[in-house]
N, CA and C atoms as a LAMMPS dump frame, in Angstrom:
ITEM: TIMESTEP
0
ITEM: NUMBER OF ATOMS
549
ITEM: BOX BOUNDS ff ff ff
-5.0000000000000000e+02 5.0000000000000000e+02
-5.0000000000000000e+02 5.0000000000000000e+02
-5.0000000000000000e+02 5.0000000000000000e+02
ITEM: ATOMS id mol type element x y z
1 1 1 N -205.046 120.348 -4.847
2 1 2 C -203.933 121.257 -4.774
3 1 3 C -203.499 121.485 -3.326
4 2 1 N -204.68 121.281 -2.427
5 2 2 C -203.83 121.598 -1.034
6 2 3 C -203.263 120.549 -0.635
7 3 1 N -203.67 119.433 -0.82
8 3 2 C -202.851 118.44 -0.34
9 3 3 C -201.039 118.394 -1.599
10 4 1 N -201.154 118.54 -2.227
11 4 2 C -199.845 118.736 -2.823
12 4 3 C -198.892 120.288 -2.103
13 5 1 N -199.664 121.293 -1.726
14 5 2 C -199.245 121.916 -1.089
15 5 3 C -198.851 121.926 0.315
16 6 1 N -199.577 121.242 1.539
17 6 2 C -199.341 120.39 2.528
18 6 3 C -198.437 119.831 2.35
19 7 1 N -198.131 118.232 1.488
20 7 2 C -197.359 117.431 1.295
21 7 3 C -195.686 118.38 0.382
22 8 1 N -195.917 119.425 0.752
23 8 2 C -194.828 119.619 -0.497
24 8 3 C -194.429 119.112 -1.429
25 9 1 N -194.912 118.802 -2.648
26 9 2 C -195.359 118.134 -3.8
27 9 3 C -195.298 119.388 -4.413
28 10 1 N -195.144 120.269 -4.689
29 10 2 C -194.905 121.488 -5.855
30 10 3 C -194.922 121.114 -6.856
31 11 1 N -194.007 120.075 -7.609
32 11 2 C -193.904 119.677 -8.54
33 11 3 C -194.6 119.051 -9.143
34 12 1 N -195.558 118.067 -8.314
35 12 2 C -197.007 117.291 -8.779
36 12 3 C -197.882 118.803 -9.438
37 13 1 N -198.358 119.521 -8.418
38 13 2 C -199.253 120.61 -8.573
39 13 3 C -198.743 121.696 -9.897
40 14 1 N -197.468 121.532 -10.205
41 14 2 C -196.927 122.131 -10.873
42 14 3 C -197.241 121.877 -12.497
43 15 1 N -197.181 120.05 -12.352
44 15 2 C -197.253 119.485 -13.651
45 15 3 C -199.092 119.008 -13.582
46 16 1 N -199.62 119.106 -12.672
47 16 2 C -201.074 119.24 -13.032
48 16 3 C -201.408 120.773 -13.892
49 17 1 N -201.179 121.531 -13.069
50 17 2 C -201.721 122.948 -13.635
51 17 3 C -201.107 123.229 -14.876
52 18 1 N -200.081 122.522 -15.193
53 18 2 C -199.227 122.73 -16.598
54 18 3 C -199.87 122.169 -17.651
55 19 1 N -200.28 121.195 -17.439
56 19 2 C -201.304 119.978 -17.912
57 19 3 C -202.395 120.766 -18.402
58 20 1 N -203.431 121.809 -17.782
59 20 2 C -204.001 121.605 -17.849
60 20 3 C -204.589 123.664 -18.478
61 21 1 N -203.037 124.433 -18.426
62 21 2 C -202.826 124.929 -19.329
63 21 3 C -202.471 124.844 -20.799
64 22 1 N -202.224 124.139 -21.13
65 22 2 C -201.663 123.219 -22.222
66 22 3 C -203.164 122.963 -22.918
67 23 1 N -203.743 122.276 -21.896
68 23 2 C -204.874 121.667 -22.561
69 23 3 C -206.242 123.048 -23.471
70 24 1 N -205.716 124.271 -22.531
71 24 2 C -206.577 125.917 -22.765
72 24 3 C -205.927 126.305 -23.824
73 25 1 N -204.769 126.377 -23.938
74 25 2 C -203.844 126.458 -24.763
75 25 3 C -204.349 125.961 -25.982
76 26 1 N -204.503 124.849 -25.829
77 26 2 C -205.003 124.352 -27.718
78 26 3 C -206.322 124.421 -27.98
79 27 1 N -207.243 124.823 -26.597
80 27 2 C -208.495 125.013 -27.231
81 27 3 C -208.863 126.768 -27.772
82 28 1 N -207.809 127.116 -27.467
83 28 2 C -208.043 128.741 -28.276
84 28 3 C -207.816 129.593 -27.029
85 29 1 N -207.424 129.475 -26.085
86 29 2 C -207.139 130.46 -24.901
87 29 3 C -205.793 131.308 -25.38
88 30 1 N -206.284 132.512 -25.469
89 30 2 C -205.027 133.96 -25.605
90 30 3 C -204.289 133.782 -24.375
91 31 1 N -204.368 133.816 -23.476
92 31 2 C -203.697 133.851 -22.062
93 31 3 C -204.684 132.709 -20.894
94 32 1 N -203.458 132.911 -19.673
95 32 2 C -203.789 131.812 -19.127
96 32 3 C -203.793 132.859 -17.33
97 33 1 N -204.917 133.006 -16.497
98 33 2 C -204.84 133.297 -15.205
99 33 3 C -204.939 132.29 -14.226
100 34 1 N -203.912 132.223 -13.005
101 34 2 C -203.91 131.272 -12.108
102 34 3 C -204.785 132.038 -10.985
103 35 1 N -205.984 131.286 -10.734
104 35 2 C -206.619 132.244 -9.935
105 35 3 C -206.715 131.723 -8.405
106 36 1 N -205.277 131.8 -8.154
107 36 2 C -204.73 131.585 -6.816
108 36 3 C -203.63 132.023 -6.532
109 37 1 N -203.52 133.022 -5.3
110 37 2 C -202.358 133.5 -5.278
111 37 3 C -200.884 132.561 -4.842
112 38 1 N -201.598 131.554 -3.791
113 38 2 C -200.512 130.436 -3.656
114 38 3 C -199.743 129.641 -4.953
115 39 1 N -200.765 129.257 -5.908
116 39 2 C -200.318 128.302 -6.563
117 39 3 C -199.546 129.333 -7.913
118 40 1 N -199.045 130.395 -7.867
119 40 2 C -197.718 131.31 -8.633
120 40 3 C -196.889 130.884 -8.389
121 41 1 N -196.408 130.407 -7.019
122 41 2 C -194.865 129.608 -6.595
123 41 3 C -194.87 128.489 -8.375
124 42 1 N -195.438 127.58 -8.67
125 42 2 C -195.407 126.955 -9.982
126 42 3 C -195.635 127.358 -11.189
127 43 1 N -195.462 129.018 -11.632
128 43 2 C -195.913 129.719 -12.746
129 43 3 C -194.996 129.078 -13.429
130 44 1 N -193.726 128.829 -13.609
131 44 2 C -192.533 128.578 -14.441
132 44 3 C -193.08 126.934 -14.648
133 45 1 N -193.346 126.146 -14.17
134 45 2 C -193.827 125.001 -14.521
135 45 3 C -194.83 125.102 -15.929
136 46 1 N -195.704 125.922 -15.529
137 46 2 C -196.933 126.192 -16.129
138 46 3 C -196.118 126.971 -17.283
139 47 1 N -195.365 128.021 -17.174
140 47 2 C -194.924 128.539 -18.73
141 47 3 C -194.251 127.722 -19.298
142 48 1 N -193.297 126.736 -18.534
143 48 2 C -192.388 125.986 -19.718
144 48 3 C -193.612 124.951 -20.495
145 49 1 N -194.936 124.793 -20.178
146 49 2 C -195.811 124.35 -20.78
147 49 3 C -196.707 124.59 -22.224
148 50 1 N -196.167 126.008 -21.893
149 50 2 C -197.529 126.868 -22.731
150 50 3 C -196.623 127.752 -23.702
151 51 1 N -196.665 128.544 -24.508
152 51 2 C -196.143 129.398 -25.342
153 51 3 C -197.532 130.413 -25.449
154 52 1 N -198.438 130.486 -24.537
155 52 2 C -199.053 132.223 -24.672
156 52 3 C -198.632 132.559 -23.202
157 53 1 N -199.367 133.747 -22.831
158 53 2 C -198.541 134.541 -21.73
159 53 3 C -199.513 133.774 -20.125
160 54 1 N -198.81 133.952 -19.317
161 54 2 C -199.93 133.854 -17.642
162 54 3 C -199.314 135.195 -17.348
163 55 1 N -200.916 135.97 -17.162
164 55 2 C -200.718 137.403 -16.221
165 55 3 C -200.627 136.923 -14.976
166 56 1 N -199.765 137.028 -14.32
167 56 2 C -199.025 137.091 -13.293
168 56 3 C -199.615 137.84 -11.947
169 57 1 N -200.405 137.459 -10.832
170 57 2 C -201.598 137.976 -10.438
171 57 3 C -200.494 139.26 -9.035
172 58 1 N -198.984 138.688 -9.014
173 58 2 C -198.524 140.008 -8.364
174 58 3 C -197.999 140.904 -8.947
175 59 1 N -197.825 140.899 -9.949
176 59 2 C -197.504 141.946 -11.198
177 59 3 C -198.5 142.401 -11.227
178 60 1 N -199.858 142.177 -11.228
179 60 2 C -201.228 142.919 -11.467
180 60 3 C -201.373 143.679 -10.312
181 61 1 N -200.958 143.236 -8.742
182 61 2 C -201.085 143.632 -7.709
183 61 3 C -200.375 144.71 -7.607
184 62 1 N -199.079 144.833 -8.192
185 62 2 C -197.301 145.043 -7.93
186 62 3 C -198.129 146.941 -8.726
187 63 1 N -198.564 146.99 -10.135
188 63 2 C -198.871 147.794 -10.611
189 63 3 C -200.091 148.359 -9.832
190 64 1 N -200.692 148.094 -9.656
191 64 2 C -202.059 148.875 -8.702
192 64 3 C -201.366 149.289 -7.391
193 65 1 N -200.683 149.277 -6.789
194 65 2 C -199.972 149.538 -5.954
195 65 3 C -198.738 150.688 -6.094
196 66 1 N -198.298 150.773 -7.395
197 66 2 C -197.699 151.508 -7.44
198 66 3 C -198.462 152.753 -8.133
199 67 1 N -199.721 152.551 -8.825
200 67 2 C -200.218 153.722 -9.208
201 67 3 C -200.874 154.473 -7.858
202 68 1 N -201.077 154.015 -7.029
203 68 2 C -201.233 154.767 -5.484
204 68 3 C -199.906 155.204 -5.124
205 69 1 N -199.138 155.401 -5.799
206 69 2 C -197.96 156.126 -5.162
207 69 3 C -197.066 155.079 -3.946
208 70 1 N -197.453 154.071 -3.097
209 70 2 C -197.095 153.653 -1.998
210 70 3 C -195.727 153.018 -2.272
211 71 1 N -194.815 152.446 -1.189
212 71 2 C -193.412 151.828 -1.517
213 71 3 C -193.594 151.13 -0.419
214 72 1 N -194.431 150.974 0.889
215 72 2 C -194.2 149.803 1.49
216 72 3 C -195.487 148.945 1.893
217 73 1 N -196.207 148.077 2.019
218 73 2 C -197.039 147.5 1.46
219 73 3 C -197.254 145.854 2.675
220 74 1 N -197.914 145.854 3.488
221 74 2 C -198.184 144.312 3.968
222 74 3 C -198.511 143.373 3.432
223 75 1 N -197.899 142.658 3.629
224 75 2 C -198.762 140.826 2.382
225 75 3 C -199.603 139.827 3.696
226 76 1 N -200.343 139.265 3.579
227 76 2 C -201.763 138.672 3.997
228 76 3 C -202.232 137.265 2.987
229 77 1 N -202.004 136.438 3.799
230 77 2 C -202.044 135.034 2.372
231 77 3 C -201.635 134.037 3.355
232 78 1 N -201.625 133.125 2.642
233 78 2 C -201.346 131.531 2.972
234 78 3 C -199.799 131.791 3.267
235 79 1 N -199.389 131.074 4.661
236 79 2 C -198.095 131.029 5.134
237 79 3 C -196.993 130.855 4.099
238 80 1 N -197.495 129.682 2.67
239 80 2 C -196.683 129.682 1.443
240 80 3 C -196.719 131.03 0.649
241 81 1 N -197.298 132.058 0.7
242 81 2 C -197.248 133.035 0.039
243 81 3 C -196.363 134.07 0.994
244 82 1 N -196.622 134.194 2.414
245 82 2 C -196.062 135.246 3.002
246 82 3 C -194.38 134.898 3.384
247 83 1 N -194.417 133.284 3.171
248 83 2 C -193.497 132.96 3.657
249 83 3 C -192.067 132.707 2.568
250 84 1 N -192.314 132.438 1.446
251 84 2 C -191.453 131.998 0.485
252 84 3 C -191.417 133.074 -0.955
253 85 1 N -189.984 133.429 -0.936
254 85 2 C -190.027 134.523 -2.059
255 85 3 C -190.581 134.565 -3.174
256 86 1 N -191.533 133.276 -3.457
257 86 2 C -191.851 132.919 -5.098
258 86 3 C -192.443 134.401 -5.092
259 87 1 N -193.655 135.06 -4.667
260 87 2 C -194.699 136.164 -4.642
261 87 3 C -193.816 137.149 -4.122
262 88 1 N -192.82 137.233 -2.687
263 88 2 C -192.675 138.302 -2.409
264 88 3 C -191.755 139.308 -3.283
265 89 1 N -190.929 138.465 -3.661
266 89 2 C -189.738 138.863 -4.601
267 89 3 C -190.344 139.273 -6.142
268 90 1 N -191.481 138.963 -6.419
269 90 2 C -192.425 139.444 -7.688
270 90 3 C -192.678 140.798 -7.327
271 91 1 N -193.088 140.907 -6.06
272 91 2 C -193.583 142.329 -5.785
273 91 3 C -192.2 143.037 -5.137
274 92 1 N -191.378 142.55 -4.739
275 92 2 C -190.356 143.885 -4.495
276 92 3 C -189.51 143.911 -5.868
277 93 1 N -189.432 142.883 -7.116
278 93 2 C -188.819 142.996 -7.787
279 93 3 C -189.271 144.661 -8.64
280 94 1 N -190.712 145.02 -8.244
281 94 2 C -191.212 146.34 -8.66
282 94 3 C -190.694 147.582 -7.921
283 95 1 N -189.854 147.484 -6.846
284 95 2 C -189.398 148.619 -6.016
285 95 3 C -190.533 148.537 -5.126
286 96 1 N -191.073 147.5 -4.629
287 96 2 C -192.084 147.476 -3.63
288 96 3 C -191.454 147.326 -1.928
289 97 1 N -191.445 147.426 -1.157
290 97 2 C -191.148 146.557 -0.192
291 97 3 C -192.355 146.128 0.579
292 98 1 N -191.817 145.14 1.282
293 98 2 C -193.142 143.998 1.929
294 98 3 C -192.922 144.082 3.121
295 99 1 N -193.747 144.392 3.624
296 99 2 C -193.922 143.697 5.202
297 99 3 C -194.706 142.146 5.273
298 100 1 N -194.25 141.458 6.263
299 100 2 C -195.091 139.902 6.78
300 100 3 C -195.483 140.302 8.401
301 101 1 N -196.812 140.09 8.898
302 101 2 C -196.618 139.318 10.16
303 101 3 C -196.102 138.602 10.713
304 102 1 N -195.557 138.687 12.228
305 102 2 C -195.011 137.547 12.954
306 102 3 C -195.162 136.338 12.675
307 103 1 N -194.615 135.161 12.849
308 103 2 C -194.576 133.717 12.721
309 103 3 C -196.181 133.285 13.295
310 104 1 N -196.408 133.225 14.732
311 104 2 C -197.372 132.395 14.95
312 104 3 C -199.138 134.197 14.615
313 105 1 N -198.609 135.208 13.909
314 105 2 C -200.097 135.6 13.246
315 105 3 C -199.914 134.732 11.736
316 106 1 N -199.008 134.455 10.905
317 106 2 C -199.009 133.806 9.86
318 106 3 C -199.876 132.825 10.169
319 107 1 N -199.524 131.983 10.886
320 107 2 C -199.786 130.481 11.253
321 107 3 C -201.429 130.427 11.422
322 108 1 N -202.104 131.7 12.161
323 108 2 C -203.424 131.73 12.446
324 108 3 C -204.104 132.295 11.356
325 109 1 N -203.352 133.041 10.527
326 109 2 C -204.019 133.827 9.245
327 109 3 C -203.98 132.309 8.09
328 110 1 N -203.021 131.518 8.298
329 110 2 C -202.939 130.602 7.571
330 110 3 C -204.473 129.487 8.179
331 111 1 N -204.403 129.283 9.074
332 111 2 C -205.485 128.536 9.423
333 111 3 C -206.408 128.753 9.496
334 112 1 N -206.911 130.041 9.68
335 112 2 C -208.275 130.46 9.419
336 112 3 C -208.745 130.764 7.455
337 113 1 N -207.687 130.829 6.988
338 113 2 C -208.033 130.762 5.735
339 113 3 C -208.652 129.154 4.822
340 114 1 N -207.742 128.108 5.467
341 114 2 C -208.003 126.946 4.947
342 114 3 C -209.139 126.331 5.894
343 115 1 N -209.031 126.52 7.177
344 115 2 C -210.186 126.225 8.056
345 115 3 C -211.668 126.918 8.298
346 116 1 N -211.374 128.156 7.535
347 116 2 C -212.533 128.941 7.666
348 116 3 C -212.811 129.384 6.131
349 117 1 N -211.956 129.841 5.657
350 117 2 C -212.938 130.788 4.551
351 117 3 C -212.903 129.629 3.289
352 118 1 N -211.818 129.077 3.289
353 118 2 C -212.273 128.215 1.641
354 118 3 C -213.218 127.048 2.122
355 119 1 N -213.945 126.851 3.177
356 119 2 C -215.163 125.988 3.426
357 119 3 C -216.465 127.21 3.952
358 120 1 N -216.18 128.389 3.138
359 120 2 C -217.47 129.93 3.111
360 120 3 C -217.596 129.967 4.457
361 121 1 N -216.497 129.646 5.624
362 121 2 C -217.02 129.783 6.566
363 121 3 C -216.478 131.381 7.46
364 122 1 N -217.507 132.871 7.463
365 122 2 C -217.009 133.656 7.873
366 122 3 C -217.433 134.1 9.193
367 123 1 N -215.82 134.252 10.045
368 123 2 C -216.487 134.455 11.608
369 123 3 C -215.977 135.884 11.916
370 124 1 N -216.786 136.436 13.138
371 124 2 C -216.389 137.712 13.01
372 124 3 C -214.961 137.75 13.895
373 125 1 N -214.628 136.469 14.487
374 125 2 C -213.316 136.749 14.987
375 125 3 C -212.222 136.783 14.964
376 126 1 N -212.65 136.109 13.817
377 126 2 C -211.161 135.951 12.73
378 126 3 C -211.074 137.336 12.081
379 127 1 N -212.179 138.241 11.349
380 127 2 C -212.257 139.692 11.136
381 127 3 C -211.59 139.999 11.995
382 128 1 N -211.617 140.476 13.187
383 128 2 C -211.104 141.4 14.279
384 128 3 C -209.564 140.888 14.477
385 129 1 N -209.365 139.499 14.434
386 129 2 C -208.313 138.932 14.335
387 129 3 C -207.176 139.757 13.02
388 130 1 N -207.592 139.696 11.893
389 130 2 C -207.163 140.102 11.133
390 130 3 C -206.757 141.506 11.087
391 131 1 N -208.062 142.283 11.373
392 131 2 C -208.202 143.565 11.758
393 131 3 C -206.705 143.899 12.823
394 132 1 N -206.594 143.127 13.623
395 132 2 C -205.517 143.137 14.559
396 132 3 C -204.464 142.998 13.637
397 133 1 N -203.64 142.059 13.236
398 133 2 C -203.182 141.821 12.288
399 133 3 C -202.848 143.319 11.364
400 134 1 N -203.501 143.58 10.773
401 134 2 C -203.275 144.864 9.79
402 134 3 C -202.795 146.027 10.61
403 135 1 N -203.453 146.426 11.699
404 135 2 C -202.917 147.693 12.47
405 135 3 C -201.231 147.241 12.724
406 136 1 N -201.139 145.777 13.834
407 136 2 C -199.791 145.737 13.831
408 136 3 C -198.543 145.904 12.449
409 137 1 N -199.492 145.571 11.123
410 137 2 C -198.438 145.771 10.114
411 137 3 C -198.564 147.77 9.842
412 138 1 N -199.621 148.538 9.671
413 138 2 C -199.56 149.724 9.327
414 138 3 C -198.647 150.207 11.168
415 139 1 N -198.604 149.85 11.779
416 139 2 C -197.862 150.145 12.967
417 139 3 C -195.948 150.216 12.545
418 140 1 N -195.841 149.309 11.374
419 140 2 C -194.874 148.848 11.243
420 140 3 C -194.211 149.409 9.801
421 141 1 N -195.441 150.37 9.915
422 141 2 C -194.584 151.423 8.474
423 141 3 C -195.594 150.974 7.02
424 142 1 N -197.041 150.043 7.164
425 142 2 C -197.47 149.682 5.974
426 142 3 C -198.364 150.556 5.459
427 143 1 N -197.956 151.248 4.506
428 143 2 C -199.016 152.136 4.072
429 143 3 C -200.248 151.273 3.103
430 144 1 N -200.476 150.442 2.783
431 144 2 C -201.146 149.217 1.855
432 144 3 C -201.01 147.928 2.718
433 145 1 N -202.399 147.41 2.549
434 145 2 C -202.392 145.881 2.547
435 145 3 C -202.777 145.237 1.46
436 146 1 N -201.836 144.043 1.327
437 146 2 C -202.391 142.973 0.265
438 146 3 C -202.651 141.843 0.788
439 147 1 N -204.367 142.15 0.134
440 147 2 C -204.989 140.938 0.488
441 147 3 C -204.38 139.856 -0.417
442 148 1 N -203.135 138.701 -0.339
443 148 2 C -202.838 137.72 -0.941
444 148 3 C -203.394 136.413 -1.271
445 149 1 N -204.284 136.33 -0.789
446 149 2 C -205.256 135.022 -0.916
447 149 3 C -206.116 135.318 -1.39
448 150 1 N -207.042 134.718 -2.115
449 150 2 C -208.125 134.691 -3.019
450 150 3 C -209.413 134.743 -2.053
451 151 1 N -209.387 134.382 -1.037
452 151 2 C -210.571 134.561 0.053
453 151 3 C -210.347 135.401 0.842
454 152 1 N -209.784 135.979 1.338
455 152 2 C -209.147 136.757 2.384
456 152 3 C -210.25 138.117 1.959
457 153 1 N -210.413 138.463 1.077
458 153 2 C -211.909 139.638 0.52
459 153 3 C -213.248 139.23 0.523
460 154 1 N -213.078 137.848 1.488
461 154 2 C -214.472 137.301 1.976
462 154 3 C -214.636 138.017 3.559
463 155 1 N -213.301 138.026 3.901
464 155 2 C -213.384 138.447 5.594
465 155 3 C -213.252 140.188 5.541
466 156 1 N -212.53 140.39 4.726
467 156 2 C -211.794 141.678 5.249
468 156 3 C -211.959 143.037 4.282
469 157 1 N -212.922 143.783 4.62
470 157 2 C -212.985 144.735 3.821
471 157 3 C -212.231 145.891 3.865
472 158 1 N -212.413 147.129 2.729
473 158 2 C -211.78 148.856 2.926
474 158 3 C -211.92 148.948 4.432
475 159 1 N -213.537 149.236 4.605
476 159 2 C -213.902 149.651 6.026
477 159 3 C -213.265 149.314 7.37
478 160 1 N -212.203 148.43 7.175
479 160 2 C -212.032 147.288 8.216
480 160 3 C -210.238 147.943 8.5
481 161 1 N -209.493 148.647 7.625
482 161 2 C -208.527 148.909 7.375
483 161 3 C -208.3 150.59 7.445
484 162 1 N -207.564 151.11 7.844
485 162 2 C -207.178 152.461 7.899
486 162 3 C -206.062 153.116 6.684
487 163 1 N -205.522 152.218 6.221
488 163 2 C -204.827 152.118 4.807
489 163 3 C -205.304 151.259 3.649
490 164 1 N -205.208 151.717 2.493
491 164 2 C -205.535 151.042 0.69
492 164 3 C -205.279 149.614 1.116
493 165 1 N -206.479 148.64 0.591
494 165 2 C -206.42 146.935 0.652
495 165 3 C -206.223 146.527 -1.108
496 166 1 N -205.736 146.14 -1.232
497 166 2 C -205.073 145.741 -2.514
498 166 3 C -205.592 143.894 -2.302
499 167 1 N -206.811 144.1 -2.898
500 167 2 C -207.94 142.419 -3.33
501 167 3 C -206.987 142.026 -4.363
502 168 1 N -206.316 141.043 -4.495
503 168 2 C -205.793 140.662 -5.505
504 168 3 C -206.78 139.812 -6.727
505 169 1 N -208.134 139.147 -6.331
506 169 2 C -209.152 138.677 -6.429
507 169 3 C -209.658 139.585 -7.886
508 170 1 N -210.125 141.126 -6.884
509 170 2 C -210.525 141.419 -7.749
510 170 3 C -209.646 142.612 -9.035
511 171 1 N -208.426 142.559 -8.521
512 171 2 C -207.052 143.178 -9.673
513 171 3 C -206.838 142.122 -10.464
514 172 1 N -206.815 141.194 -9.929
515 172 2 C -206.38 139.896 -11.337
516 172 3 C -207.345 139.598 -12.222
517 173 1 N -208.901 140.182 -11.734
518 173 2 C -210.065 139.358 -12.781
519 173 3 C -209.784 140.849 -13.574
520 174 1 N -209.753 141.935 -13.071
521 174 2 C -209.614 143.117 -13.759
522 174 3 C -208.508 142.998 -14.655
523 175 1 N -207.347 143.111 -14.676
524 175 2 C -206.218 142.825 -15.521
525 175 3 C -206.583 141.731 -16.585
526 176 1 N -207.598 140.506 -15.977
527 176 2 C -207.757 139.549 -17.534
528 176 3 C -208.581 140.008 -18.228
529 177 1 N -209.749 140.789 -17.671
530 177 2 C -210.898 141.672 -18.398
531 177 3 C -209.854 142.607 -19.405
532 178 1 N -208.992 143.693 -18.976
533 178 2 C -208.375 144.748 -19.446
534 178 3 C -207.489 144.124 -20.918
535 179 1 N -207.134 142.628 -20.451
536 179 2 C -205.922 141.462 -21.549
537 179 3 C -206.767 141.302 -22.413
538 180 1 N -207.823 141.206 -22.166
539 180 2 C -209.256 140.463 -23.182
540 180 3 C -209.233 141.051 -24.217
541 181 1 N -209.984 142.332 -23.771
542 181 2 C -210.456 143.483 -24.24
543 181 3 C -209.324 143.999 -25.589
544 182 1 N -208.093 143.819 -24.801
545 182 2 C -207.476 144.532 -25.37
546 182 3 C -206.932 143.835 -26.721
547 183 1 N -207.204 142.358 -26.628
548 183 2 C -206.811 141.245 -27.648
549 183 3 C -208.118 141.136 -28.687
């Protein structure tokens, strides 16, 4: 998937993961979670596939966020997530608004994620890095951060933040627990 994401290939990654909902799909799966916040840019691939539902992991975010009362909110993720409306426009489509970091903190939040944390690799300077990172966004009016990447709650904890961190990690496994349950 990262190399289709690299290569901008969306559409490959699109019709893999469609593929392979399809395939959950007929073995008895009620619903379908993409448990990556990047790879939502291809949810519509994946539904024109399937006829049960994909909980939607910024809609899961979008609602935990609004039961804290908050309306403006930092996003934290892979440069494709902070950068392209597929995710952001999910979450302001809730009356959210978003803040992003500057261009070249994207670029380093982006690289330390694929260079550091999805190979378990955690340094404390990329923490402080980040840590940096978050003050300049609550500097900038963010009452919430969202952690948008699925690793990003490997580096960065509550403690680490002076405002609510919104793990999307662990809101999306919660929301499929809550779908389960409730089916």
């Amino acid at each position: 998937m990262e190399r289709f994401q690299a290569a901008g290939r969306w559409d490959e990654a699109g019709k893999r993961l469609g593929n392979a909902a399809y395939s959950l799909e007929k073995a008895g799966a009620d619903f379908i979670v993409i448990c990556t916040n990047t790879m939502h840019k291809v949810v519509k691939d994946i539904e024109a596939r399937i006829n049960i539902p994909v909980l939607h992991i910024a809609d899961a975010t979008a609602s935990q966020i609004k039961k804290s009362n908050l309306r403006t909110v930092g996003l934290l993720g892979t440069k494709y997530t902070m950068e392209q409306d597929f995710y952001k426009f999910r979450i302001e489509s809730n009356g959210l608004n978003i803040l992003i970091p500057d261009h070249s903190e994207r670029e380093m939040i982006h690289k330390i994620i694929f260079e550091e944390l999805c190979l378990g690799n955690i340094q404390q300077t990329s923490r402080g890095y980040y840590k940096e990172v978050i003050k300049g966004l609550i500097d900038q009016g963010a009452e919430g951060i969202i952690l948008g990447c699925t690793e990003i709650g490997f580096l960065v904890k509550q403690n680490d933040s002076q405002v609510p961190l919104f793990d999307t990690t662990e809101i999306h496994a919660m929301e499929a627990v809550r779908e389960a349950l409730e089916n």
